[in-house]
SEDREN-134512 format. One record per residue: chain; x negated, y, z of N, C-alpha, C, O, CB in turn; residue in one letter. Coordinates in steps of 0.1 Angstrom, whole numbers. Atoms other than C-alpha are relative to their C-alpha. Last residue first. Glycine has a CB too. Example, Ala and Ser with C-alpha at 12.3 -4.5 7.8 and 13.67 -1.06 7.14 Angstrom:
BEGIN
(kedo 'A' (9 -11 0) (-137 -11 71) (8 11 8) (3 22 9) (-4 5 -14) 'S')
(kedo 'A' (-9 -12 0) (-123 -45 78) (-9 12 0) (-19 12 7) (10 0 12) 'A')
END
This chain:
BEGIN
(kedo 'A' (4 -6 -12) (324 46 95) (-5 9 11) (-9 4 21) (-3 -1 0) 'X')
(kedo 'A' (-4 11 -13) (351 30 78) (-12 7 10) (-9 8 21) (-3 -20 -4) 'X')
(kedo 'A' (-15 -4 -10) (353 62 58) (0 -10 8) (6 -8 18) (16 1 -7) 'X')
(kedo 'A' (7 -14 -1) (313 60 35) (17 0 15) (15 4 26) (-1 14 -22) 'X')
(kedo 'A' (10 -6 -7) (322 26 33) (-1 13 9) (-1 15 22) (-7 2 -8) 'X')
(kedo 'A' (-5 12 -10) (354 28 14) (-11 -1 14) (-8 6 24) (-2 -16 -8) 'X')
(kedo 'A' (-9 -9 -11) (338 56 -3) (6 -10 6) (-1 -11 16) (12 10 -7) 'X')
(kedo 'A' (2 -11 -3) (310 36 -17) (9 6 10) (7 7 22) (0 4 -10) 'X')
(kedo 'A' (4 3 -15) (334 8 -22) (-9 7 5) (-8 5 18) (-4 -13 2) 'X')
(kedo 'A' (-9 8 -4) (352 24 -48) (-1 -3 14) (5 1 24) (-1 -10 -8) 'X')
(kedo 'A' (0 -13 -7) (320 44 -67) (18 -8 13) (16 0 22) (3 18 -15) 'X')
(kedo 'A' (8 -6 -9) (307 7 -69) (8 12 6) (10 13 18) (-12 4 -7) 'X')
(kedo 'A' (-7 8 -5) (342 -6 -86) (-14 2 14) (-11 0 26) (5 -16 -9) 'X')
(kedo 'A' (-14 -1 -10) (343 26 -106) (0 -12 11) (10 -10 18) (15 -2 -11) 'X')
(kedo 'A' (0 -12 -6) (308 19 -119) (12 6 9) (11 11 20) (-4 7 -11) 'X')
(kedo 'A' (3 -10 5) (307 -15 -127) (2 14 11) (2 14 23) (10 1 -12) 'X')
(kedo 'A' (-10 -4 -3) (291 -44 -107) (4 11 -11) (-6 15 -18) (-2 4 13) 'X')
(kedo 'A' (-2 -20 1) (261 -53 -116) (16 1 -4) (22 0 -15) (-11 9 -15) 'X')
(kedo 'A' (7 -4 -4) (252 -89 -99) (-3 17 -5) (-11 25 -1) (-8 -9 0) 'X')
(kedo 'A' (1 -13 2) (283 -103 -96) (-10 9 0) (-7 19 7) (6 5 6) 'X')
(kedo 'A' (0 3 11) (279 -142 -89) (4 15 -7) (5 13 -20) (8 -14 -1) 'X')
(kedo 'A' (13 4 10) (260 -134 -57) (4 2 -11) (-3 10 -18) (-6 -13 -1) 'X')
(kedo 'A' (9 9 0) (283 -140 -31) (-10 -5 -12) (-15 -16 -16) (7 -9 5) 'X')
(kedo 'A' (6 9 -13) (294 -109 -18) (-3 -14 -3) (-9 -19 7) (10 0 12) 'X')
(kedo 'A' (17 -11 -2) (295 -92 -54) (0 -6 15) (-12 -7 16) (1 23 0) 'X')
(kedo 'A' (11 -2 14) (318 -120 -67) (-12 6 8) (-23 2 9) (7 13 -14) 'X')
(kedo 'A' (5 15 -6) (341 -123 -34) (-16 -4 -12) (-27 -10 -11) (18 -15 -2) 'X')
(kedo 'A' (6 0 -15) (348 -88 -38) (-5 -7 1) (-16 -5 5) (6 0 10) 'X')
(kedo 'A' (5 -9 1) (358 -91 -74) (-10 1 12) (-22 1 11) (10 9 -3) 'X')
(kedo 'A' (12 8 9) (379 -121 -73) (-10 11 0) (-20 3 0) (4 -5 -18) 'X')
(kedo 'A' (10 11 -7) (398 -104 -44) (-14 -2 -5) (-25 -1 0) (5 -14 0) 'X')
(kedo 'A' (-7 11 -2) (407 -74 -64) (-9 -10 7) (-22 -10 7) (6 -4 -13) 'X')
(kedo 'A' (12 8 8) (395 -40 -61) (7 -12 3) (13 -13 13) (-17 2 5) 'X')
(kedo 'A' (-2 2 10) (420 -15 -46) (-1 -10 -12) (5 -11 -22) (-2 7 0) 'X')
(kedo 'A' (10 -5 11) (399 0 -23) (14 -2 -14) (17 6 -22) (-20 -14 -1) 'X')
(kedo 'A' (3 -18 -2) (418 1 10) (-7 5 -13) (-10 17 -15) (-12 4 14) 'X')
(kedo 'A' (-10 -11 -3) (439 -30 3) (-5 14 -1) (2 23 -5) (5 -2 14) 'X')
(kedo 'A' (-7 -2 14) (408 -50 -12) (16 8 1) (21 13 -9) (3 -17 -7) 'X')
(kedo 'A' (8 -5 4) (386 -40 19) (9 -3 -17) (8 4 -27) (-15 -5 5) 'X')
(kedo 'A' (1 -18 -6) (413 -53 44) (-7 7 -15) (1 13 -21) (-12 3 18) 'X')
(kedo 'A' (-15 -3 1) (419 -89 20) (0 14 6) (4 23 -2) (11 -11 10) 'X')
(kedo 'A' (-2 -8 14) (379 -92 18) (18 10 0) (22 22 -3) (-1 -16 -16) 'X')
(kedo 'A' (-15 3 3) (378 -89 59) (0 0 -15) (0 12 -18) (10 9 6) 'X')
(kedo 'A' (-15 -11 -1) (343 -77 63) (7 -16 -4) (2 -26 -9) (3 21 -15) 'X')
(kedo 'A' (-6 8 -12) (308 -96 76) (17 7 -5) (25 10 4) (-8 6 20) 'X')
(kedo 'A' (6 16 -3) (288 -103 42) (9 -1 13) (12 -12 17) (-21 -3 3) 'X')
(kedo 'A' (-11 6 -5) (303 -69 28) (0 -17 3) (8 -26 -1) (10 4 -10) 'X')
(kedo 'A' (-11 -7 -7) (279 -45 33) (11 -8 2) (18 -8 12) (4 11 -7) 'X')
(kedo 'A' (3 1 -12) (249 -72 21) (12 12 10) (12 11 23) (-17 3 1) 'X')
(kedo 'A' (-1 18 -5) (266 -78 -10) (0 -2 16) (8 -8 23) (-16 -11 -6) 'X')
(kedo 'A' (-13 2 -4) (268 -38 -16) (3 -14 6) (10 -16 16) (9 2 -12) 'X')
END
């Protein structure tokens, strides 16, 4: 996931998911390194529709 969101917008990706800044900014720079399971299946589909 880190490396999916190294080029996004967090502010877009916390509107479409739900997931809060702190959260985002966590698993893109490291200090998150297992996420839970709702916040994977989350950006998963996020993903899975941006492209």
């Amino acid at each position: 996931m880190k490396h999916l969101l190294h080029d996004r917008r967090l502010d877009i990706v916390c509107e479409a998911t739900g997931l809060h800044r702190n959260t985002l900014s966590g698993i893109r720079n490291g200090q998150i390194k297992n996420p839970s399971h709702d916040t994977i299946r989350k950006l998963s589909e996020y993903f899975a529709n941006a492209s």
